[in-house]
C-alpha positions in Angstrom: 108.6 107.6 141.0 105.5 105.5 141.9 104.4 106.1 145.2 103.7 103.0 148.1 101.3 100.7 146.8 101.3 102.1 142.9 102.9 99.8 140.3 105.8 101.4 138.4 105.0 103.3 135.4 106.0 100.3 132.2 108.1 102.1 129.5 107.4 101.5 126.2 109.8 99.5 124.0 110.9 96.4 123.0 110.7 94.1 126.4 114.3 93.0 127.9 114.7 89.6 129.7 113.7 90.6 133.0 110.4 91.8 131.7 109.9 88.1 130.0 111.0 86.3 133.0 107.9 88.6 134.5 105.4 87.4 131.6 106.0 83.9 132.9 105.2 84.5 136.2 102.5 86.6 135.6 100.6 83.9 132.9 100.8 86.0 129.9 103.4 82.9 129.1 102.8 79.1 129.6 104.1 76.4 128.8 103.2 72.6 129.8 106.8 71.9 131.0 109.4 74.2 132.4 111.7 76.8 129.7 114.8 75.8 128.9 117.2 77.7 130.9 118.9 79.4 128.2 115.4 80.4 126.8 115.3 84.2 127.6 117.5 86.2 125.3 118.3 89.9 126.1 115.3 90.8 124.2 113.6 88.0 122.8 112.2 84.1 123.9 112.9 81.3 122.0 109.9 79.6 121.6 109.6 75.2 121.3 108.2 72.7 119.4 105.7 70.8 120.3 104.3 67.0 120.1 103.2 67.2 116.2 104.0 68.5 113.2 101.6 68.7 110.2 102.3 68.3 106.4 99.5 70.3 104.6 99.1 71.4 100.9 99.8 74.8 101.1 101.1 77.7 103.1 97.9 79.4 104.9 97.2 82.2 107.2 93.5 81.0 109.3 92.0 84.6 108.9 89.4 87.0 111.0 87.6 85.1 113.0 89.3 82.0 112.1 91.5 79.3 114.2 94.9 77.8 113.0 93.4 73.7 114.2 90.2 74.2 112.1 92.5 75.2 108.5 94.8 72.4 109.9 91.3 69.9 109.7 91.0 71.5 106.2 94.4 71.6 104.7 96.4 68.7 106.6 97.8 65.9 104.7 99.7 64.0 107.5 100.6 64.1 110.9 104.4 63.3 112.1 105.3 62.3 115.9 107.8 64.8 117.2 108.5 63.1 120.6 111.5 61.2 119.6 112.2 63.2 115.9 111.3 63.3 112.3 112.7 64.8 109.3 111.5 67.4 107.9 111.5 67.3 104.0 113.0 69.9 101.2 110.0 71.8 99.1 107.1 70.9 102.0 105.3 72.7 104.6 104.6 71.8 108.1 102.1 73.5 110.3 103.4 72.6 114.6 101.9 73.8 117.8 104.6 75.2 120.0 105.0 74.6 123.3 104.3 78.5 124.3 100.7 79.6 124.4 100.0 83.6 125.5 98.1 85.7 126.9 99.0 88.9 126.8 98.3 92.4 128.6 96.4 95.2 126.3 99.2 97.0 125.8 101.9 94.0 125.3 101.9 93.3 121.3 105.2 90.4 119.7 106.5 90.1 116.2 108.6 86.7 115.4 111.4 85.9 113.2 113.5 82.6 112.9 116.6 82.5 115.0 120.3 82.5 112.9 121.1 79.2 113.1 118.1 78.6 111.3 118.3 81.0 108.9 121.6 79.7 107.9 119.9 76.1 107.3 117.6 77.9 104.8 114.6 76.9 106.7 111.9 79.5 106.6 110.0 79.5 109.4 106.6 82.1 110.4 104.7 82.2 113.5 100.9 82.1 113.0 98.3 82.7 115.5 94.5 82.2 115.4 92.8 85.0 113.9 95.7 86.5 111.9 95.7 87.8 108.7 99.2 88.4 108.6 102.4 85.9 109.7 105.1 86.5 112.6 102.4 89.4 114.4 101.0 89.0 117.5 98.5 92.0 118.2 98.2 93.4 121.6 96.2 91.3 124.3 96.5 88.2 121.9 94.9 85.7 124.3 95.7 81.6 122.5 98.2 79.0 121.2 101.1 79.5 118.7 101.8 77.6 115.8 105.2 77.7 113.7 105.1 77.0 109.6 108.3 75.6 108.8 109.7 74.7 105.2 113.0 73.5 104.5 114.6 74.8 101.3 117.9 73.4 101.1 118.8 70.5 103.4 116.2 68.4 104.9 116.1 68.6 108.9 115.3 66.6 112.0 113.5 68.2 114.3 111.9 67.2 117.7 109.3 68.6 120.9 111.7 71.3 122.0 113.6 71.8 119.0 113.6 75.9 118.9 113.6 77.4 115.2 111.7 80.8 116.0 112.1 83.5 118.3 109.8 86.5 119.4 110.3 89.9 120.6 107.7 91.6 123.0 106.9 95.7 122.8 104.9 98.0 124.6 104.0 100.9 122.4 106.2 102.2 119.8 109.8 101.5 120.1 111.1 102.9 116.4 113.4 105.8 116.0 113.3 108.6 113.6 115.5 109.2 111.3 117.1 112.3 113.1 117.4 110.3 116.3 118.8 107.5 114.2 121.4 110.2 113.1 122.3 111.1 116.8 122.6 107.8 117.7 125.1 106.4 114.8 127.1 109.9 116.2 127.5 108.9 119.5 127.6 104.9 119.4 128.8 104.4 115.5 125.8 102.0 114.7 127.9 100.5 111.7 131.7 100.1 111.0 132.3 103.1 108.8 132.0 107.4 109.1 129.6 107.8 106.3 126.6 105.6 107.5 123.5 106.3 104.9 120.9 106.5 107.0 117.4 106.5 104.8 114.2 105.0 104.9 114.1 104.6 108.6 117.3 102.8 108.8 120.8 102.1 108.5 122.4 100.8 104.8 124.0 97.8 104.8 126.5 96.5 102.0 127.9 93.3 100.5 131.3 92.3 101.2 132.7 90.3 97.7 136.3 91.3 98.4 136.6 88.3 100.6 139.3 87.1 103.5 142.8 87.0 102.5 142.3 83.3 100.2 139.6 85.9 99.0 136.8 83.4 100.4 133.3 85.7 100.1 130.7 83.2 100.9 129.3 80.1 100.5 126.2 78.3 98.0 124.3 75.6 99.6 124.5 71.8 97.9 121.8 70.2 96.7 120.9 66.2 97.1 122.7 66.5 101.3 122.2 64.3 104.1 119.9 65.4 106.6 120.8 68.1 109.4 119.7 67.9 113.1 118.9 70.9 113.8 119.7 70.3 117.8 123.3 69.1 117.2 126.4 71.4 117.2 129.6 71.1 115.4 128.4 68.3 113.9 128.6 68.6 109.9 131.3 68.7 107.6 131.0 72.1 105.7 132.1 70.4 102.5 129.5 68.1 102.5 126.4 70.5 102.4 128.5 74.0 101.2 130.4 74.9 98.4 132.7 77.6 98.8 132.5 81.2 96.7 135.7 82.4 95.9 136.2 86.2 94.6 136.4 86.9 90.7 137.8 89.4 89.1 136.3 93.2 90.2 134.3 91.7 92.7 130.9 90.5 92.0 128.8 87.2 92.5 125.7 86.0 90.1 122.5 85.2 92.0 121.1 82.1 90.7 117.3 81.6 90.9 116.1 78.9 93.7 120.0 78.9 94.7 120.7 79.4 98.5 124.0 81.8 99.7 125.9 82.9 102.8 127.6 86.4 102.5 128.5 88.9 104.8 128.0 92.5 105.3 131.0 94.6 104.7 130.9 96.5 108.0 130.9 95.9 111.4 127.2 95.7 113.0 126.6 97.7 116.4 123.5 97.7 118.9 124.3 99.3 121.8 122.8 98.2 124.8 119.5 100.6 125.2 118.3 99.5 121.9 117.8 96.1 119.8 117.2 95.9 115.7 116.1 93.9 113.1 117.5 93.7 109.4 114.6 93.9 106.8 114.4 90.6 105.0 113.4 92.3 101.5 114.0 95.7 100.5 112.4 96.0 96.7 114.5 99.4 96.7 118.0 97.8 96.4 116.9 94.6 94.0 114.8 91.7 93.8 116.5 89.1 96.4 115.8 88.3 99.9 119.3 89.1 102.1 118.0 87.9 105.5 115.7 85.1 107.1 116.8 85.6 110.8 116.8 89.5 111.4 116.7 90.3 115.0 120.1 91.5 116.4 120.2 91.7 120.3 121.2 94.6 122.5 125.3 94.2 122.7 125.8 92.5 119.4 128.8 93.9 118.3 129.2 95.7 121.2 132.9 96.6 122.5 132.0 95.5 126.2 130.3 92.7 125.2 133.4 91.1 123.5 131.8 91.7 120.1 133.9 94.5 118.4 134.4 94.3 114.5 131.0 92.2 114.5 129.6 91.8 110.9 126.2 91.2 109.8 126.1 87.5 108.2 123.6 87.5 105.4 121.2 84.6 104.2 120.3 85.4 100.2 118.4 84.0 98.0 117.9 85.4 94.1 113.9 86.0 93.4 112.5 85.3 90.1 115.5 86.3 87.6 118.9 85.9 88.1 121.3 89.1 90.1 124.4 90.9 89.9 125.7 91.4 93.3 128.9 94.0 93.3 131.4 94.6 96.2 130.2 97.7 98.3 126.3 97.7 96.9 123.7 98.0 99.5 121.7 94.8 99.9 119.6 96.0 103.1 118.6 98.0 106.0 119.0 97.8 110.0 116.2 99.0 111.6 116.8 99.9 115.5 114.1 100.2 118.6 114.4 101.5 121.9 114.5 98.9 125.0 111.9 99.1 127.5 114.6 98.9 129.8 118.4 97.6 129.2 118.5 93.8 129.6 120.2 92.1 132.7 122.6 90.4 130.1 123.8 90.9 126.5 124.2 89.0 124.0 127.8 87.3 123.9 128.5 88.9 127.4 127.8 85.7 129.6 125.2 84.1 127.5 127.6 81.9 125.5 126.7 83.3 122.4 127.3 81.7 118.9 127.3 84.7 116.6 129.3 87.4 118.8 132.2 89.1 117.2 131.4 87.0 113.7 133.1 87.0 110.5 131.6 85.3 107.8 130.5 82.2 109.5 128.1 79.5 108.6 125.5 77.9 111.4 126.5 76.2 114.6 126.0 73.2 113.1 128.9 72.8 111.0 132.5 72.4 112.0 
């Protein structure tokens, strides 16, 4: 215990709410207008748009030494008002600003990812700072503005200042487990819905679901040629118009088409208990050549009992690489990957927060009714 006068020793680990709510006050987070009130997640901050968005020619990272504005004075094509919206087209890339600029403490490093609901739009999305030479990493005592690259794949958006497409996640020195204590924990909490979890390469399997619901529904494959999707509207799409159902065939399998977009769920039930947080890797070259997630962080209490969210599943945003890919019922497609909290969160996710995704099914974005 610290004594009178000593700050409290920080744990290391990912950083819950109450920690972020602290990195506002302290000025290691700004903002030129007030967060949103449901900004702080148990273990991650959405982060805004801001005034302008950028077409440029290519995707970029600004390199050592290098700022994002001086590539944008390079590479910029156009520049698009925000304040009152503008779509965003299919097959281009946009550089904006965000609201939140940082300036972290030495020991305080984030990692971004986009949130579900845009992953399930397709929309890829990576946070780039000044200086980096890798996307959606922010090293330790980062002092400057954030930018987001977006790009649409499927359905063209509309976007405005505030719109929130990314999240990030703070830690404070490493927060991974090992594979023994990964073992321990799946004993005691049952990390995924079934006694024989495979637990390898720092993580927990995951596999495909192509047995489908009782009309044998499996997934979904996104349209081409759609209307444009707000990205700040709920329930407010007709799933036929942008989504064309998959049903099951035969055994169980699905063909990956090339440049084809698809939402599929895991066949078990997903678990963080409330001391820990993880993250689904996006790409795993072990299992085949196909992305199986865009949005990967999965809060503390996500399919959590307590938190209302028993029999959760993981919903998975694919997409076939370069050649097309057999997908069979019960094949691992990817890995869970879980880190300690610094400290359990005030809330959890779907325990009082309102949450979309909470004891989930197969289940397309919050945009669509």
């Amino acid at each position: 215990m610290a004594e009178r006068g000593q700050m409290p020793e920080m744990m290391n680990g990912i950083l819950p709410d109450r920690e972020l709510e602290a990195l506002f006050e302290s000025g290691a987070i700004t903002a030129p207008r007030p967060r949103d009130a449901d900004q702080i997640q148990p273990a991650s901050l959405d982060l805004r748009l801001g005034a302008t968005a950028y077409r440029v020619r290519a995707s970029f990272l600004p390199g050592k030494g290098q700022t994002v504005a001086a590539k944008l004075d390079r590479f910029s094509l156009h520049a698009m008002d925000l304040r009152e919206g503008a779509v965003l087209e299919t097959g281009c890339v946009y550089i904006v600003p965000l609201l939140e600029a940082l300036a972290l403490p030495a020991d305080v490093m984030a990692a971004a990812n986009p949130k579900s609901s845009t992953g399930r739009l397709d929309v890829f999305t990576r946070l780039i700072t000044d200086g980096a030479q890798s996307f959606d990493e922010v090293p330790a005592g980062y002092a400057g503005p954030l930018y987001i690259e977006i790009s649409p794949r499927t359905f063209p958006i509309v976007v405005r200042t505030g719109s929130r497409l990314n999240q990030i996640r703070f830690r404070r020195g490493h927060a991974g487990l090992s594979e023994p204590e990964l073992v321990a924990l799946d004993r005691t909490e049952r990390l995924v819905g079934r006694d024989d979890a495979n637990i390898s390469h720092g993580g927990v399997a995951i596999t495909i679901d192509l047995a489908g619901d009782a009309d044998g529904l499996v997934g979904y494959r996104g349209k081409r040629h759609t209307g444009v999707i707000d990205v700040d509207r709920r329930d407010a799409y007709a799933t036929a118009e942008f989504w064309e159902p998959i049903h099951r065939l035969g055994t169980g399998e699905l063909v990956l088409d090339p440049d084809e977009f698809y939402i599929l769920v895991s066949g078990e039930a997903v678990h963080v208990p409330p001391a820990f947080a993880a993250e689904m890797t996006p790409f795993d070259p072990l299992v085949g050549e196909f992305r199986v997630h865009y949005a990967g962080f999965f809060d503390p209490g996500f399919g959590h009992s307590g938190a209302g969210g028993s029999g959760s599943r993981a919903v998975l945003e694919v997409r076939s690489r370069e050649v097309p890919f057999i997908l069979e019922h019960g094949q691992m497609v990817g890995r869970l990957v879980y880190e300690r909290m610094a400290a359990q969160p005030q809330h959890l996710y779907g325990a009082d927060l309102k949450s979309n995704y909470q004891a989930q099914g197969l289940k397309l974005s919050k945009h669509f009714r």
